[in-house]
C-alpha positions as CSV (number, residue, x, y, z in Angstrom):
1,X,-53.5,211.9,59.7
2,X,-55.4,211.6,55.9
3,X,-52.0,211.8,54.8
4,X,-51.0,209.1,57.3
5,X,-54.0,207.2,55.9
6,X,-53.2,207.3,52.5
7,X,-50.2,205.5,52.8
8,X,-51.4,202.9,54.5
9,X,-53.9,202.0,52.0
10,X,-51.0,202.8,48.9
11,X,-48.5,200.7,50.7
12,X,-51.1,198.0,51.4
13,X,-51.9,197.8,47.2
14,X,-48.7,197.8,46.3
15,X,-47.4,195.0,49.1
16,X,-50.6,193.4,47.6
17,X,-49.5,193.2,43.8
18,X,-46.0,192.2,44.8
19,X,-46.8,188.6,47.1
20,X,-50.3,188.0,44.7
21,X,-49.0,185.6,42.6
22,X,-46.5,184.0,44.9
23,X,-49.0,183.0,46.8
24,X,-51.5,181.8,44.1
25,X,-48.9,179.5,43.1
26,X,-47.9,178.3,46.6
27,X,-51.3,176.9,46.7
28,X,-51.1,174.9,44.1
29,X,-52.8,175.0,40.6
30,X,-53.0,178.9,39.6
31,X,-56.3,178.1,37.6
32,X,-58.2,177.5,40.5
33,X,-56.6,180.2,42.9
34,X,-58.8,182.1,44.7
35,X,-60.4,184.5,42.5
36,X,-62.1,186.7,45.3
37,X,-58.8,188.4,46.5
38,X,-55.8,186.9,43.9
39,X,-55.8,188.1,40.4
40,X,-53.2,185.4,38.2
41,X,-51.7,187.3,35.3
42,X,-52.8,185.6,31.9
43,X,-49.8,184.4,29.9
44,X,-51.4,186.0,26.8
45,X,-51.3,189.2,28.2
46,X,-48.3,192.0,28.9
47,X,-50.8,194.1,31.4
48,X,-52.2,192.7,34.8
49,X,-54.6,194.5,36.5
50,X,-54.6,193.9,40.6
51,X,-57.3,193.9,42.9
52,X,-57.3,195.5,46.0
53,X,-55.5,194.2,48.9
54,X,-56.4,191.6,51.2
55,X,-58.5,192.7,54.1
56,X,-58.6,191.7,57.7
57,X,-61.5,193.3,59.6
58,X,-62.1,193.4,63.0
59,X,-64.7,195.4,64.7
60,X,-68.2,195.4,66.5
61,X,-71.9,195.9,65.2
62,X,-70.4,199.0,62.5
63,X,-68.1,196.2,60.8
64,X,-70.1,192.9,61.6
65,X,-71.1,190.8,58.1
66,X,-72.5,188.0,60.0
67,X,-70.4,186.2,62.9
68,X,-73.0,186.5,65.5
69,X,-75.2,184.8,63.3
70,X,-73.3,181.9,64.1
71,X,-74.1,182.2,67.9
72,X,-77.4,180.7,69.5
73,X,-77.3,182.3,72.8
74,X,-76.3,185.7,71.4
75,X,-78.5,188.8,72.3
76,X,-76.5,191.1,69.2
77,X,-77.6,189.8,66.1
78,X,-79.6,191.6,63.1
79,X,-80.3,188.4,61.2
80,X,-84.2,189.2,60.8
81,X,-86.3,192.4,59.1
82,X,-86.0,195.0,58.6
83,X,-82.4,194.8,59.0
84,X,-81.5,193.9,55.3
85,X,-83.7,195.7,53.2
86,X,-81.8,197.6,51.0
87,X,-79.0,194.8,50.7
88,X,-79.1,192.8,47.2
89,X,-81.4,190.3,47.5
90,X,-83.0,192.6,50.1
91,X,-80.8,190.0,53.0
92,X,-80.9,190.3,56.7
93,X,-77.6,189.3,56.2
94,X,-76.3,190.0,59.7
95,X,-75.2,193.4,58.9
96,X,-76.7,195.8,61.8
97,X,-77.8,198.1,59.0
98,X,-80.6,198.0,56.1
99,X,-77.8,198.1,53.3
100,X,-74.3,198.0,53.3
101,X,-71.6,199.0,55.8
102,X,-69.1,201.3,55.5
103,X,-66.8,198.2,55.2
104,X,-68.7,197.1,52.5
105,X,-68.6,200.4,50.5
106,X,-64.5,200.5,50.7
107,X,-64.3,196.9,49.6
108,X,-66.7,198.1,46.6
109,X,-63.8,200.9,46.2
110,X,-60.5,198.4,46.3
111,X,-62.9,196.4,43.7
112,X,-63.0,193.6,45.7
113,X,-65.7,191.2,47.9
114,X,-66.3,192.4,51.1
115,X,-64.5,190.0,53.2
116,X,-66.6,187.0,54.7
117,X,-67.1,186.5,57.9
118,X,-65.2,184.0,59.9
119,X,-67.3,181.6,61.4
120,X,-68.6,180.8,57.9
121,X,-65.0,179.5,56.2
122,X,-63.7,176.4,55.4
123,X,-60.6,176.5,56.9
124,X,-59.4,173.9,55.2
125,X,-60.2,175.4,51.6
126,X,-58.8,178.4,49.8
127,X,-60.8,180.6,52.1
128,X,-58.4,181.3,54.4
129,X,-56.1,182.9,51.6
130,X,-58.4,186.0,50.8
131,X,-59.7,188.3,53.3
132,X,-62.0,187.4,56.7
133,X,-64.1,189.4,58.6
134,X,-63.8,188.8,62.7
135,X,-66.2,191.5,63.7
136,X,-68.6,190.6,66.0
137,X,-71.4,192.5,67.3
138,X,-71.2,193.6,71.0
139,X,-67.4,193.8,71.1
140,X,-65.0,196.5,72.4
141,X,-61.0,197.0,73.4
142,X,-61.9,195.2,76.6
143,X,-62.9,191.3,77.4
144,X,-65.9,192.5,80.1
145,X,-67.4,195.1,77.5
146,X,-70.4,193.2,75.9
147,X,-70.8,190.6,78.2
148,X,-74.4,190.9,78.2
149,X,-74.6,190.1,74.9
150,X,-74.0,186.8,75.9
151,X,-72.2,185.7,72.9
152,X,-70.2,187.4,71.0
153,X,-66.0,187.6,70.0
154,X,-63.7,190.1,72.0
155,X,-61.3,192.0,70.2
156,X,-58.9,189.3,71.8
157,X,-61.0,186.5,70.8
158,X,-60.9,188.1,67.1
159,X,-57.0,188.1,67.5
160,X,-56.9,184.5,68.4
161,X,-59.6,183.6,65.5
162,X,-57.3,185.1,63.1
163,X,-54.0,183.4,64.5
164,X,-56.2,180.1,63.4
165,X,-56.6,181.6,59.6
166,X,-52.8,181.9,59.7
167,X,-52.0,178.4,60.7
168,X,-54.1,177.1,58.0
169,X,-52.7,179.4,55.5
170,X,-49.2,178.0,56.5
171,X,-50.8,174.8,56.5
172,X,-51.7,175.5,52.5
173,X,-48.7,177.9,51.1
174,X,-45.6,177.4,53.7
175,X,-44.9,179.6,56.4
176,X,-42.7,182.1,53.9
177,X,-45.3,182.9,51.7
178,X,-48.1,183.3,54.4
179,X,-45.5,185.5,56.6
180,X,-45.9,187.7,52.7
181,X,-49.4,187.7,52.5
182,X,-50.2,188.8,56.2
183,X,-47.3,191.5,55.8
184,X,-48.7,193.0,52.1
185,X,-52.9,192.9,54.1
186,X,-54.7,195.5,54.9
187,X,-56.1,195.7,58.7
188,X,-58.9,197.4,59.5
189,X,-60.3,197.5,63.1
190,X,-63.5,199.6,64.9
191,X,-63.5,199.3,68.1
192,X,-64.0,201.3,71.2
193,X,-67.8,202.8,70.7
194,X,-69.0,199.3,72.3
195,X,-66.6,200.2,75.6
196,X,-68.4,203.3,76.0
197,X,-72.1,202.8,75.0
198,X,-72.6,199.4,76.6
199,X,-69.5,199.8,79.6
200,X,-67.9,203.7,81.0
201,X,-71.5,205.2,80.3
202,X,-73.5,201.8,81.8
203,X,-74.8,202.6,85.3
204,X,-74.8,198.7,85.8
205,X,-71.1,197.8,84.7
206,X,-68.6,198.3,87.3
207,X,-65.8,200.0,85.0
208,X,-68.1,203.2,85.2
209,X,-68.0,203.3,88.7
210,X,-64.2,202.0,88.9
211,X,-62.8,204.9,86.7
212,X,-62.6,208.1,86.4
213,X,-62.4,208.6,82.4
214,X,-58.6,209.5,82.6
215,X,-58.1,206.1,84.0
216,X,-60.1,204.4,81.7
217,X,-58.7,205.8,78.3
218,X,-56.0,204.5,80.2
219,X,-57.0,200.7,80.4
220,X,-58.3,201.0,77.1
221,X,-55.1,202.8,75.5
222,X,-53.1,200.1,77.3
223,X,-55.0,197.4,76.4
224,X,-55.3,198.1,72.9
225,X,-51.3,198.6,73.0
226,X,-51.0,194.6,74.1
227,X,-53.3,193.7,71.3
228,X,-52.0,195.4,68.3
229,X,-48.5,194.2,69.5
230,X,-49.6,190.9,69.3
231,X,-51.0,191.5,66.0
232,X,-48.0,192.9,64.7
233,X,-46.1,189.8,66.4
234,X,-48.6,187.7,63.7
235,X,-47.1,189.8,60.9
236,X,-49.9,192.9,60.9
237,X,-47.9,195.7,59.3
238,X,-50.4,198.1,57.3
239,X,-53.4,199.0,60.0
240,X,-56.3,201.1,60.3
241,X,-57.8,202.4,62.9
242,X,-61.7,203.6,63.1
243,X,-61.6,206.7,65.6
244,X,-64.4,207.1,67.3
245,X,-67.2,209.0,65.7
246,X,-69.3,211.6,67.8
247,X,-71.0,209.3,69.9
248,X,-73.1,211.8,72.1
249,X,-75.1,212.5,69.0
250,X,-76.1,208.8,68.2
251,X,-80.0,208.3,68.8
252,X,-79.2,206.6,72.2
253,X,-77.6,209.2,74.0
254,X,-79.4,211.8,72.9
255,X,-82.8,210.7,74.5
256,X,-80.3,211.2,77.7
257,X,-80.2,215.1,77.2
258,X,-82.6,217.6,78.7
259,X,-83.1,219.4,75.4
260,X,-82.8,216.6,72.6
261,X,-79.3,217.3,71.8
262,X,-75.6,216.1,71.4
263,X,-74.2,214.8,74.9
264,X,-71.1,217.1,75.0
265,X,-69.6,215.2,77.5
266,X,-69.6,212.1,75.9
267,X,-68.4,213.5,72.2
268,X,-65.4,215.4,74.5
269,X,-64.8,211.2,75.8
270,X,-64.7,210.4,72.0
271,X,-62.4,213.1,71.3
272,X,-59.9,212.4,73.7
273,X,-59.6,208.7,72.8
274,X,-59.1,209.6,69.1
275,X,-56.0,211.6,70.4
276,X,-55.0,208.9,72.5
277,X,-55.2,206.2,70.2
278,X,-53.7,208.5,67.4
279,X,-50.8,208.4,70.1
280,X,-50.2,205.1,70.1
281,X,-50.4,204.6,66.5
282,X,-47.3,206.8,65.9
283,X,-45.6,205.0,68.6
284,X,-46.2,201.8,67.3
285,X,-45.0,203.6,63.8
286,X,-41.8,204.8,65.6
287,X,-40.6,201.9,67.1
288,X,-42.0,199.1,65.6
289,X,-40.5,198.0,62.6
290,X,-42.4,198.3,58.9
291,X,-45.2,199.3,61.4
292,X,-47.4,201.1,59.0
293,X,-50.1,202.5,61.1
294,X,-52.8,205.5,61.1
295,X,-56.3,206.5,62.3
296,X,-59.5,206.9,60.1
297,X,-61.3,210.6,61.5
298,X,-64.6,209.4,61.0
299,X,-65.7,211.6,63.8
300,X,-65.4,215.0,61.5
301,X,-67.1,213.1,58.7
302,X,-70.1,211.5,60.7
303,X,-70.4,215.2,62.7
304,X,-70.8,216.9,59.7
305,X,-73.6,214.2,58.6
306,X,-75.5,215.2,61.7
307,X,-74.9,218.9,61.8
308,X,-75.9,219.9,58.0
309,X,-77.5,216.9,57.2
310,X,-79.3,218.6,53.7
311,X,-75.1,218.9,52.3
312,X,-75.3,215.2,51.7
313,X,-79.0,215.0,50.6
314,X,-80.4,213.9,54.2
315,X,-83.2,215.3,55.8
316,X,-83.1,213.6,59.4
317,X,-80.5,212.7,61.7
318,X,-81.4,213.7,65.5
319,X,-83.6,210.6,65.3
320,X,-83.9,207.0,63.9
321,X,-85.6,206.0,60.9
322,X,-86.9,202.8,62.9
323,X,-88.4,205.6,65.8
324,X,-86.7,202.9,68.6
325,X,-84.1,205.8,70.1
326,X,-85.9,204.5,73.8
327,X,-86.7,201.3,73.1
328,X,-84.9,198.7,75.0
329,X,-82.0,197.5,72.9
330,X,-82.7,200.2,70.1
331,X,-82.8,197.7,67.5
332,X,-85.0,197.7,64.2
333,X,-87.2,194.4,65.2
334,X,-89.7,192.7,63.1
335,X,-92.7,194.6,65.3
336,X,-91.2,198.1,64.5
337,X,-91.8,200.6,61.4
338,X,-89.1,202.2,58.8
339,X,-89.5,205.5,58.0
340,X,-91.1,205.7,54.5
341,X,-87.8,207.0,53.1
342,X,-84.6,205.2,54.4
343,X,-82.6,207.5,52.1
344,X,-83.4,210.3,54.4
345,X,-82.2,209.1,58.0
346,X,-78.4,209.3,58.9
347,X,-79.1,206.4,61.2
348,X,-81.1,203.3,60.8
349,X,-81.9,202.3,64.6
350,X,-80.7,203.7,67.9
351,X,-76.8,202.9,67.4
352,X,-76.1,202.4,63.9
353,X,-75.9,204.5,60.7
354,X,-78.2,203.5,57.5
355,X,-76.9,202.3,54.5
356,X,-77.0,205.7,52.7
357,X,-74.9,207.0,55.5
358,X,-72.4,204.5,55.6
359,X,-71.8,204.9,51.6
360,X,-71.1,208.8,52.3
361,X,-69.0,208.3,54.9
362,X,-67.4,205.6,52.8
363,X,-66.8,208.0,49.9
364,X,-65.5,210.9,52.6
365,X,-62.7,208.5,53.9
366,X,-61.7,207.7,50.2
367,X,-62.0,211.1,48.6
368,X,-59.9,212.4,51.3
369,X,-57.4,209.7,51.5
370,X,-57.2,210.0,47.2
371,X,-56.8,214.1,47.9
372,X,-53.7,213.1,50.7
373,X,-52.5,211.0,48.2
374,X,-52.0,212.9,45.0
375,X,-54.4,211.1,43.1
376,X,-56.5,214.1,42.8
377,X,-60.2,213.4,44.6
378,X,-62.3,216.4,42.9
379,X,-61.3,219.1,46.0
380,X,-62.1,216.9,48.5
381,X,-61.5,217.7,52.1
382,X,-59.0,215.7,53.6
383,X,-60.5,212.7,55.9
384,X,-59.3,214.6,59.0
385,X,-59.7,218.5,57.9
386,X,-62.3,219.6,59.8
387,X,-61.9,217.2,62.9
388,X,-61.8,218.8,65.9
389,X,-59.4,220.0,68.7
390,X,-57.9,217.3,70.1
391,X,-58.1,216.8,73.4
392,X,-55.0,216.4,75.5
393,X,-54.3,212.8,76.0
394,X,-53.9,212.1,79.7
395,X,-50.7,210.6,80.8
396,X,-49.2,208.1,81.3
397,X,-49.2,205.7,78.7
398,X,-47.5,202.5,77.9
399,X,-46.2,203.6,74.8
400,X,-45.1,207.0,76.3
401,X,-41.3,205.6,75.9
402,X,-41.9,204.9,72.2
């Protein structure tokens, strides 16, 4: 699957260089192109060097830069301290995170802006022909997961918010050369911890009590088939999917064992989606033409955080740096105290991982997606080596005929 990976990020840099320019120009004057995501060759030079690709991003609280800011009645937000203090300019940015994301970090790595999020573009300006960020905290696979939060954009509702950017890019460059762009971007979508933590595992939320878990990978392997179909039907080609990390060791659900440790059950849930979903992604690959799709195995990196923690210069990671693992919510609120050194704790509150985490797992998935793609990567594992075994996916599935 790194190698799987790899080629969806190469692919994505080289579609990138090829439609940069084309566009620019289809805006209009090249001097003022957007300079966050298009790079114009200077005519006094025989060398160009590209940025990275452009980047959709959709996701939940791990990949939200912001949206939810944008939401008054919304209970998922991280706009306030501490939330923010290790960002530049020491922000509570909106990021559920002291620092950076891991979405942040792999933008750093492409040499590009992390992508903005959505609510805050002019979509009548040359926003709408670099990357956007549509993650909003709270969401999963399904429209009833997060609906507590009040507020918030479904993975569905993400879809439709980027079908809008599209229009206005047509709107700007012609339909030809924003078809280009969309097919040459990068998309990168998390999703699937929220249906889990805050739905299946939810005593109150009537999917847990509906299911069995075989059925529900089902309506979530079968939902997430309609919406990355109707992505691809808006001209998605190069994806990423986030598997699911080991989410029966997050603070949360650990306060839910009898002896302070992992939740087996729920990492064996994780698991078995990441198989599923790797399922469909080949599928899609398969049948689907130019589809160019993998999964990210951040659950072997993430694991490997929380069992030998010391490897990567930790020293905590059964417990949150914010000491909220019970509190209701589990976020880092004004009222609360950090840990003296935020640098030590894999994760920042009860749900997220801190900004030192998120840049190792960050420099994992790109070390072992460099390794996978011949561009050496200093020995680096690959992304999925030490994943583990997969679960069976249970059957059947809507793409079983692919």
């Amino acid at each position: 699957m790194a190698a799987a990976l790899a080629v969806v990020f190469a692919i994505a840099i080289l579609a990138h260089c090829s439609v940069v320019v084309a566009a620019a120009a289809a805006a209009g004057d090249p001097a003022t192109a957007d300079t966050r995501n298009f790079t114009i060759p200077s005519p006094r030079s025989t060398t160009t060097t590209a940025k990275g690709p452009v980047t959709y991003v959709f996701g939940d609280s791990m990949s939200d830069v912001g949206n939810n800011n944008y939401f008054p009645m919304s209970l998922a937000k991280s706009n306030y301290p501490w939330y923010g203090i290790d960002y530049p300019g020491r922000q509570a940015t909106g990021r559920f995170t002291n620092g950076k994301t891991i979405g942040d970090y792999m933008a750093d790595k492409f040499g590009v802006p992390s992508p903005p999020p959505f609510l805050s573009l002019s979509l009548a300006g040359k926003d709408v022909l670099g990357g956007v960020n549509f993650a909003s905290g709270g969401a999963g696979i399904l429209n009833e997961t997060g609906v507590y939060f009040v507020q918030y954009f479904s993975f569905d509702e993400q879809i439709t918010c980027f079908e809008t950017v599209k229009k206005a890019m047509i709107a700007k460059i012609g339909k030809e050369a924003a078809e280009a762009a969309v097919n040459a971007a990068l998309f990168q979508i998390g999703l699937g911890s929220n249906d889990y933590i805050n739905n299946f595992l939810q005593p109150f939320m009537a999917d847990g009590t509906t299911y069995t878990h075989d059925q529900f990978i089902r309506l979530l392997i079968t939902t997430l088939d309609r919406q990355l179909k109707r992505l691809y039907g808006l001209g998605a080609r190069k994806v990423v999917f986030t598997g699911l990390a080991p989410l029966g060791c997050i603070p949360s659900q650990r306060v839910h064992s009898t002896d302070g440790k992992c939740l087996g059950n729920v990492n064996a849930y994780a698991v078995q989606f990441n198989a599923a979903a790797t399922k469909l992604l080949d599928g899609m690959n398969a049948k689907l033409p130019g589809a160019q799709m993998a999964l990210a195995d951040c659950y072997s990196v993430v694991m490997e955080l929380i069992e030998l923690p010391e490897k990567h210069g930790f020293t905590t990671a059964h417990t949150s740096c914010c000491n909220v693992d019970t509190e209701v919510g589990g976020l880092c609120l004004p009222n609360t105290r950090p840990c003296s050194d935020r640098s030590a704790f894999v994760f920042w509150d009860a749900y997220h991982t801190s900004d030192a985490a998120n840049k190792v797992i960050a420099d994992r998935l790109w070390a072992g997606m460099m390794a996978s793609a011949g561009h050496g990567g200093g020995g680096a594992p690959s992304v999925g080596a030490s994943s583990p075994a997969a679960a069976p996916a249970p059957a059947p599935f809507p793409s079983d005929d692919y």
